[in-house]
PDB file of N, CA, C, O and CB in Angstrom:
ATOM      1  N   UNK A   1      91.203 100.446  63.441  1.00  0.00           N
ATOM      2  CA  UNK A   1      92.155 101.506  63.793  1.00  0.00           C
ATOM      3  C   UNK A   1      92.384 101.474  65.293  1.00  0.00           C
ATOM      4  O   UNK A   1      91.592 100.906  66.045  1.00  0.00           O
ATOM      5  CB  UNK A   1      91.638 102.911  63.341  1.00  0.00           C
ATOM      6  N   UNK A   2      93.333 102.010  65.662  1.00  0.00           N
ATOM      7  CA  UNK A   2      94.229 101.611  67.344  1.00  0.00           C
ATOM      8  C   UNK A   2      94.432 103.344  67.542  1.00  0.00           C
ATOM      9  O   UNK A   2      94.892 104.153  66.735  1.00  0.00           O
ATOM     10  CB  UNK A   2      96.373 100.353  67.241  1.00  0.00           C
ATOM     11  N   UNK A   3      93.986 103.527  68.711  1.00  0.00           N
ATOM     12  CA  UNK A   3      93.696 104.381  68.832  1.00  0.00           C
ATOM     13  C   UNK A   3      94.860 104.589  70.256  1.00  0.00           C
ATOM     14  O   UNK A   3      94.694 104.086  71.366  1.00  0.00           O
ATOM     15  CB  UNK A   3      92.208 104.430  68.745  1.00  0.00           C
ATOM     16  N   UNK A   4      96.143 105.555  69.786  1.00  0.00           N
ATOM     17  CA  UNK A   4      97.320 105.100  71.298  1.00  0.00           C
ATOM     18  C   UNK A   4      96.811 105.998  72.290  1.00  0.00           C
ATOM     19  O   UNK A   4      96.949 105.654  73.464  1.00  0.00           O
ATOM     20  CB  UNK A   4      99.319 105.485  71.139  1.00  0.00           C
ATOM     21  N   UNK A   5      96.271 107.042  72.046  1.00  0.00           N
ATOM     22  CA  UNK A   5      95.921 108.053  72.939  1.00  0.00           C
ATOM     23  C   UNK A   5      95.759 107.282  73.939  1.00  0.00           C
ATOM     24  O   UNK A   5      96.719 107.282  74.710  1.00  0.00           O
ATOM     25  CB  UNK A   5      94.819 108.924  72.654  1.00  0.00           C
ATOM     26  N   UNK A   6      94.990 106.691  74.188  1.00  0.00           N
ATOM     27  CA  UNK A   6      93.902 105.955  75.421  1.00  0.00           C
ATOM     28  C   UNK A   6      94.413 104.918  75.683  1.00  0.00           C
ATOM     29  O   UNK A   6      93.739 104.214  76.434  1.00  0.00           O
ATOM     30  CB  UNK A   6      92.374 105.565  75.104  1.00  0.00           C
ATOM     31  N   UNK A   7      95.956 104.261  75.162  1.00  0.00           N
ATOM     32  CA  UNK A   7      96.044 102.855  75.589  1.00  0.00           C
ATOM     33  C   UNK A   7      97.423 102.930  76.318  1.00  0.00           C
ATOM     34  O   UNK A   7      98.230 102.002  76.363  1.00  0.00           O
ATOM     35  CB  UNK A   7      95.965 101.712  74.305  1.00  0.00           C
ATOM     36  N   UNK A   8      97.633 104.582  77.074  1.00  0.00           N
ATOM     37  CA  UNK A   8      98.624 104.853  77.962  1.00  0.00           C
ATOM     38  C   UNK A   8      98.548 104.127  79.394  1.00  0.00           C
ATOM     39  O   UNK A   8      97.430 104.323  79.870  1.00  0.00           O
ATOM     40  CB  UNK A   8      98.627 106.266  78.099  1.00  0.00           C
ATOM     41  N   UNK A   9      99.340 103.374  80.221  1.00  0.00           N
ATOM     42  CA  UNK A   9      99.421 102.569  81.195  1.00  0.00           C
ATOM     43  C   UNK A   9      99.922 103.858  82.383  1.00  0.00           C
ATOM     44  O   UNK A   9     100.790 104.691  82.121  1.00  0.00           O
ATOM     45  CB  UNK A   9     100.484 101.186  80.810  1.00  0.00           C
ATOM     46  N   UNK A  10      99.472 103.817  83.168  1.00  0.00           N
ATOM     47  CA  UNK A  10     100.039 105.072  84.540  1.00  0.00           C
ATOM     48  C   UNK A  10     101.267 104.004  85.202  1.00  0.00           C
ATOM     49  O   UNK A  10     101.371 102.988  85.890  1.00  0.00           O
ATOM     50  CB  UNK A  10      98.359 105.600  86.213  1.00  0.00           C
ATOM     51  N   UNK A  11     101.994 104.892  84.557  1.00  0.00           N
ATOM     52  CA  UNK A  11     102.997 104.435  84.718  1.00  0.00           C
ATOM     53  C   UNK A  11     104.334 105.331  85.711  1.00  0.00           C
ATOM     54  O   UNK A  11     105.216 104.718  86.312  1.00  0.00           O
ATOM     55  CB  UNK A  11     103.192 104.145  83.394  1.00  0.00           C
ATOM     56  N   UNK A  12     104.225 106.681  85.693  1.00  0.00           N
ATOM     57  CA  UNK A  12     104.312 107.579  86.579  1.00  0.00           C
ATOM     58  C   UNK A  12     104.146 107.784  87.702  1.00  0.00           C
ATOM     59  O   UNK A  12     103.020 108.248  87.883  1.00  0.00           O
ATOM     60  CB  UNK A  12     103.969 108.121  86.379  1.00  0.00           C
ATOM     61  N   UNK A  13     104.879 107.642  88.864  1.00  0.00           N
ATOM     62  CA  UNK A  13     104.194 108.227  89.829  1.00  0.00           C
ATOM     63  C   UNK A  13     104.084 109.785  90.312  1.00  0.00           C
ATOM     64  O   UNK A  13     105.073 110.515  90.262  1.00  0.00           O
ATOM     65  CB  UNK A  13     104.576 107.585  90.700  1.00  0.00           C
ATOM     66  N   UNK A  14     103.469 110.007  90.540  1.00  0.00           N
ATOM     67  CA  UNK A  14     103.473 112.069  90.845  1.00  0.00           C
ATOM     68  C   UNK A  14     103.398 112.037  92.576  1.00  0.00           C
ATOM     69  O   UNK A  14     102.485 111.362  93.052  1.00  0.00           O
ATOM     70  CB  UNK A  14     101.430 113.274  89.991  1.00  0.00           C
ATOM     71  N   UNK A  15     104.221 112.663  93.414  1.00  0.00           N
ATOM     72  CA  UNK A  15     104.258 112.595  94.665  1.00  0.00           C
ATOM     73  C   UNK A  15     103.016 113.713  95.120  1.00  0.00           C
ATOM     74  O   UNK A  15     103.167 114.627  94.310  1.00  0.00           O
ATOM     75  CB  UNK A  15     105.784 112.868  95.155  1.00  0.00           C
ATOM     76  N   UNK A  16     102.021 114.030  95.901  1.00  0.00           N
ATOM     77  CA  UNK A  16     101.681 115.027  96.438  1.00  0.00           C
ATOM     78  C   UNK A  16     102.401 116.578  96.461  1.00  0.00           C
ATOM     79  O   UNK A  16     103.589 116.490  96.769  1.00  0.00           O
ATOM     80  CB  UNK A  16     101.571 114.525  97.456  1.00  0.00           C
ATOM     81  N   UNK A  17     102.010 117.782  96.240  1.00  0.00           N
ATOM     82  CA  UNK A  17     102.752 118.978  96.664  1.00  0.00           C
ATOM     83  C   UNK A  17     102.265 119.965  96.427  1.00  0.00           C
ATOM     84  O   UNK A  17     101.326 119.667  95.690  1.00  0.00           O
ATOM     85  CB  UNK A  17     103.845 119.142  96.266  1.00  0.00           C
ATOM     86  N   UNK A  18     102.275 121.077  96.576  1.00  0.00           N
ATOM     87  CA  UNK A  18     101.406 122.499  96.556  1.00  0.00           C
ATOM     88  C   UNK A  18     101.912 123.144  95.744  1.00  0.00           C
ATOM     89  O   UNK A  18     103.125 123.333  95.654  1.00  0.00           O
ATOM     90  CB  UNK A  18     101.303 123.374  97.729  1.00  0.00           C
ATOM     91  N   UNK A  19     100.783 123.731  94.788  1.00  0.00           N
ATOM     92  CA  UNK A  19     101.378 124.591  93.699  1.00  0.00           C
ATOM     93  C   UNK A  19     100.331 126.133  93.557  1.00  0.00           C
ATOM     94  O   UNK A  19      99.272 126.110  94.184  1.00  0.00           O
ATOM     95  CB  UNK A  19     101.375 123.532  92.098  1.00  0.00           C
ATOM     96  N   UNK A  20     100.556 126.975  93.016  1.00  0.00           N
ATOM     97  CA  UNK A  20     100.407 128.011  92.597  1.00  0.00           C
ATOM     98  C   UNK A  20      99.267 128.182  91.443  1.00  0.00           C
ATOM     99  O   UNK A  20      99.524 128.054  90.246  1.00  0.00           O
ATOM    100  CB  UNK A  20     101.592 128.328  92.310  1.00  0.00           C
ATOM    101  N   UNK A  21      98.507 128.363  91.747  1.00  0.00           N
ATOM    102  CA  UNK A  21      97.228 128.471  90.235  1.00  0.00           C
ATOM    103  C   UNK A  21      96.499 129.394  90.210  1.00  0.00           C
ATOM    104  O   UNK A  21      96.117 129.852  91.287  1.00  0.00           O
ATOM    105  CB  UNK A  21      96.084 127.410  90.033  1.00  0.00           C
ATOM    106  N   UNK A  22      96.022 130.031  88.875  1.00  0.00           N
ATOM    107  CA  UNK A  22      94.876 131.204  88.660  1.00  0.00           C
ATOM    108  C   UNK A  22      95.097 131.555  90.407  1.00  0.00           C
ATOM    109  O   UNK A  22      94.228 131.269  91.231  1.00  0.00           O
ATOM    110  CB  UNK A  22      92.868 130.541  87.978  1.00  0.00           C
ATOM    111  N   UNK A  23      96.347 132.184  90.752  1.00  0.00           N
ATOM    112  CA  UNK A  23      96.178 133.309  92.161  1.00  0.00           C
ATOM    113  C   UNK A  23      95.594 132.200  93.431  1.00  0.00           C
ATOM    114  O   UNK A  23      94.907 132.796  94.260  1.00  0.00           O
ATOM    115  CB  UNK A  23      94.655 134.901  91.784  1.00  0.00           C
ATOM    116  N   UNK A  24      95.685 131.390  93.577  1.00  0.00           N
ATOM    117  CA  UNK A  24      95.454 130.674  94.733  1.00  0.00           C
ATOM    118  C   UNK A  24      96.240 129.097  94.780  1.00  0.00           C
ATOM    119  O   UNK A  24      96.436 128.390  93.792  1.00  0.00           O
ATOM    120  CB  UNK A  24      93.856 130.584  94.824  1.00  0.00           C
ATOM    121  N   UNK A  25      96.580 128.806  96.049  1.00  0.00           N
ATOM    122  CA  UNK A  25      97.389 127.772  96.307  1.00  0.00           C
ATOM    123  C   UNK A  25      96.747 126.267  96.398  1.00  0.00           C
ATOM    124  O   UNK A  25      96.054 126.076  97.397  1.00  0.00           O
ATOM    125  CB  UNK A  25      98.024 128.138  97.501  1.00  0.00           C
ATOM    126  N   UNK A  26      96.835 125.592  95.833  1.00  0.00           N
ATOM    127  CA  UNK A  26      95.908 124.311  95.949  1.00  0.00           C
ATOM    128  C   UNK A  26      97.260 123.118  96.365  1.00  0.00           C
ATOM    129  O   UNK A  26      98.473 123.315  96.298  1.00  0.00           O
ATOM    130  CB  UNK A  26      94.880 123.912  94.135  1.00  0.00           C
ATOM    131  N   UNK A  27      96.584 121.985  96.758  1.00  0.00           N
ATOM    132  CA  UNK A  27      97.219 120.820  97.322  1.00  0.00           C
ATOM    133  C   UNK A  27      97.071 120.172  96.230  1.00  0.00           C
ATOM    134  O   UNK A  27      96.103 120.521  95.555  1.00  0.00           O
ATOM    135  CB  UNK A  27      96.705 120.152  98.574  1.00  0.00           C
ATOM    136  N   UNK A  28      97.757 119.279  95.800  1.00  0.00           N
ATOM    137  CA  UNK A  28      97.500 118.146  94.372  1.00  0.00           C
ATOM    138  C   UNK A  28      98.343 116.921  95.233  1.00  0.00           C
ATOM    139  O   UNK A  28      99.450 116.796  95.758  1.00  0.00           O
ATOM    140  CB  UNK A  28      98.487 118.737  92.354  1.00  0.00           C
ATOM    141  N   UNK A  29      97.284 116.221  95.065  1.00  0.00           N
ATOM    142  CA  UNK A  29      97.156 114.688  95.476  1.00  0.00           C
ATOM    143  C   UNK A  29      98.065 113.735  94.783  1.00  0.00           C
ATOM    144  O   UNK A  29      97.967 113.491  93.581  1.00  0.00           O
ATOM    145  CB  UNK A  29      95.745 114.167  95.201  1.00  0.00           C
ATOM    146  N   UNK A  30      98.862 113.256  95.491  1.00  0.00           N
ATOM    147  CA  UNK A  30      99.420 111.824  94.927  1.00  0.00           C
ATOM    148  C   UNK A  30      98.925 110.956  93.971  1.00  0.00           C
ATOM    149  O   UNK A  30      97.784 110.567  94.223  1.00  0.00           O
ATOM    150  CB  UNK A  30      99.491 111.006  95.820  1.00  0.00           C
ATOM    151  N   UNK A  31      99.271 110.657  93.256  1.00  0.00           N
ATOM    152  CA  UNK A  31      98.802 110.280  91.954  1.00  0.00           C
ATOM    153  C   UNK A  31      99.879 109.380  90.350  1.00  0.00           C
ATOM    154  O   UNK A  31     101.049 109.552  90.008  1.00  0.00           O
ATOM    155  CB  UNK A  31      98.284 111.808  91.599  1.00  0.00           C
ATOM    156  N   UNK A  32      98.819 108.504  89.784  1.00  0.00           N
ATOM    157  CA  UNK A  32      99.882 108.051  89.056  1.00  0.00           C
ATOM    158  C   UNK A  32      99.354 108.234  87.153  1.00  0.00           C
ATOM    159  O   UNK A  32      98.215 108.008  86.744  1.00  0.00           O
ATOM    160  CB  UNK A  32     100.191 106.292  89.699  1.00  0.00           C
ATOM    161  N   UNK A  33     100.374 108.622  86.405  1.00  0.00           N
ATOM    162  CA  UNK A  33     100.026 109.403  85.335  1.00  0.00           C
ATOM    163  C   UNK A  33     101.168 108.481  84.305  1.00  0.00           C
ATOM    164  O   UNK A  33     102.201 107.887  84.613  1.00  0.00           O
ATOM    165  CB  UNK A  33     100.254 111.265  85.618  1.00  0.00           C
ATOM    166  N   UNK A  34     100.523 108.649  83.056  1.00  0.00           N
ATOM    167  CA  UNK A  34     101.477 108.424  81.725  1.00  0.00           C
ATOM    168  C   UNK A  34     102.461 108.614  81.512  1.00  0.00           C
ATOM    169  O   UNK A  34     102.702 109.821  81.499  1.00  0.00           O
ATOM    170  CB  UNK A  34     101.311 108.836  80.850  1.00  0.00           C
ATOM    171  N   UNK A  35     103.571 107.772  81.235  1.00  0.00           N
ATOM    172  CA  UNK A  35     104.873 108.546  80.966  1.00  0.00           C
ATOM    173  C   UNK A  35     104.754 109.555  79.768  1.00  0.00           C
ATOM    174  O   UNK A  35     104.116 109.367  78.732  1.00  0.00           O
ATOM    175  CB  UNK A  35     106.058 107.513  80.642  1.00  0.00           C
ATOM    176  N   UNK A  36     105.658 110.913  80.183  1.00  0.00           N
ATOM    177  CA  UNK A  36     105.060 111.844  79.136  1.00  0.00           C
ATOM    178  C   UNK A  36     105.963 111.718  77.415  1.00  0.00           C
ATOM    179  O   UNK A  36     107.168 111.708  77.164  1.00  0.00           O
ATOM    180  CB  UNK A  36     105.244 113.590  79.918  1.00  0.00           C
ATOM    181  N   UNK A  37     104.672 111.633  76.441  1.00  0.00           N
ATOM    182  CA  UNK A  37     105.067 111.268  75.001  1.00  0.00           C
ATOM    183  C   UNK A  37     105.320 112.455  74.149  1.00  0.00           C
ATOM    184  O   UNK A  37     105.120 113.521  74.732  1.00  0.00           O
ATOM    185  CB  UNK A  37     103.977 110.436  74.316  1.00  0.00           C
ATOM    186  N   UNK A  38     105.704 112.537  72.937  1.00  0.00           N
ATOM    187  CA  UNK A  38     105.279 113.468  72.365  1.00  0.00           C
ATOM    188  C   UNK A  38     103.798 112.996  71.431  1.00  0.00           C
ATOM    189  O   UNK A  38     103.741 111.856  70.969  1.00  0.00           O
ATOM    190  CB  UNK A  38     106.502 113.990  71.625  1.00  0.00           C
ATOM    191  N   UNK A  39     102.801 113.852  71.246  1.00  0.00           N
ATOM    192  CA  UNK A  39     101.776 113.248  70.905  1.00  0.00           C
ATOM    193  C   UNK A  39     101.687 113.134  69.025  1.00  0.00           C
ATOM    194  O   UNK A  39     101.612 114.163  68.355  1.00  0.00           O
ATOM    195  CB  UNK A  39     100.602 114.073  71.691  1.00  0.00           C
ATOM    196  N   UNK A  40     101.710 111.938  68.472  1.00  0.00           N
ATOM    197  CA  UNK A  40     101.547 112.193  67.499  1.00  0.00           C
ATOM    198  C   UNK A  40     100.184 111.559  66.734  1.00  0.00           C
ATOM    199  O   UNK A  40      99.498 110.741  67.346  1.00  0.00           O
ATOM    200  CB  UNK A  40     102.665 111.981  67.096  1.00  0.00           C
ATOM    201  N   UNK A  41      99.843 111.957  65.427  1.00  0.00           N
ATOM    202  CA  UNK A  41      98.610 111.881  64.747  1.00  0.00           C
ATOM    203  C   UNK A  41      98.657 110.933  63.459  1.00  0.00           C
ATOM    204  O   UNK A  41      99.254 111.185  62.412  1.00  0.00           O
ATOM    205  CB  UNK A  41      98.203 113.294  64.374  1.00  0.00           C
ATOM    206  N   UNK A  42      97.854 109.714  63.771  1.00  0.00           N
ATOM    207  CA  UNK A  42      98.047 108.870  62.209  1.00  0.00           C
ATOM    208  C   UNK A  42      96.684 108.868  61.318  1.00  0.00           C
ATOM    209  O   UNK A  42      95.876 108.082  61.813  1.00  0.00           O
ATOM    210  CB  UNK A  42      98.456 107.051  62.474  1.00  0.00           C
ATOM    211  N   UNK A  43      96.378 109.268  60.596  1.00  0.00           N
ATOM    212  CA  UNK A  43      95.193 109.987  60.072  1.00  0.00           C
ATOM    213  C   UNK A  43      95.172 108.952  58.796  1.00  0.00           C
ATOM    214  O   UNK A  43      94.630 109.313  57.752  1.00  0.00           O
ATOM    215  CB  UNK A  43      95.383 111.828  59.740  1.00  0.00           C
ATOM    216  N   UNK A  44      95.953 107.274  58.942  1.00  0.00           N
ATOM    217  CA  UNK A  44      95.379 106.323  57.952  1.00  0.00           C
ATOM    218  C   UNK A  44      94.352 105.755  58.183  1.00  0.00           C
ATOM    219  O   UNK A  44      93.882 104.970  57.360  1.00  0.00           O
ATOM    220  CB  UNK A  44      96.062 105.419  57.644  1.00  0.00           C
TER     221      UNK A  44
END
């Protein structure tokens, strides 16, 4: 069985920028992420 979850390539890049969370402002780091899927489930 092939499991796609985990065989996502970062393929994304995410630029650095400041966001808003649980009431405090954090910095989020440059970074490169999955293109986003819809997630689906094969349960053969």
């Amino acid at each position: 069985m092939h499991n796609t979850l985990f065989d996502k390539t970062k393929s994304v890049f995410v630029r650095a920028y400041i966001r808003f969370r649980f009431g405090k402002l954090e910095n989020v780091c440059q970074h490169w992420r999955s293109f986003p899927n819809q997630l689906t489930f094969n349960f053969d």
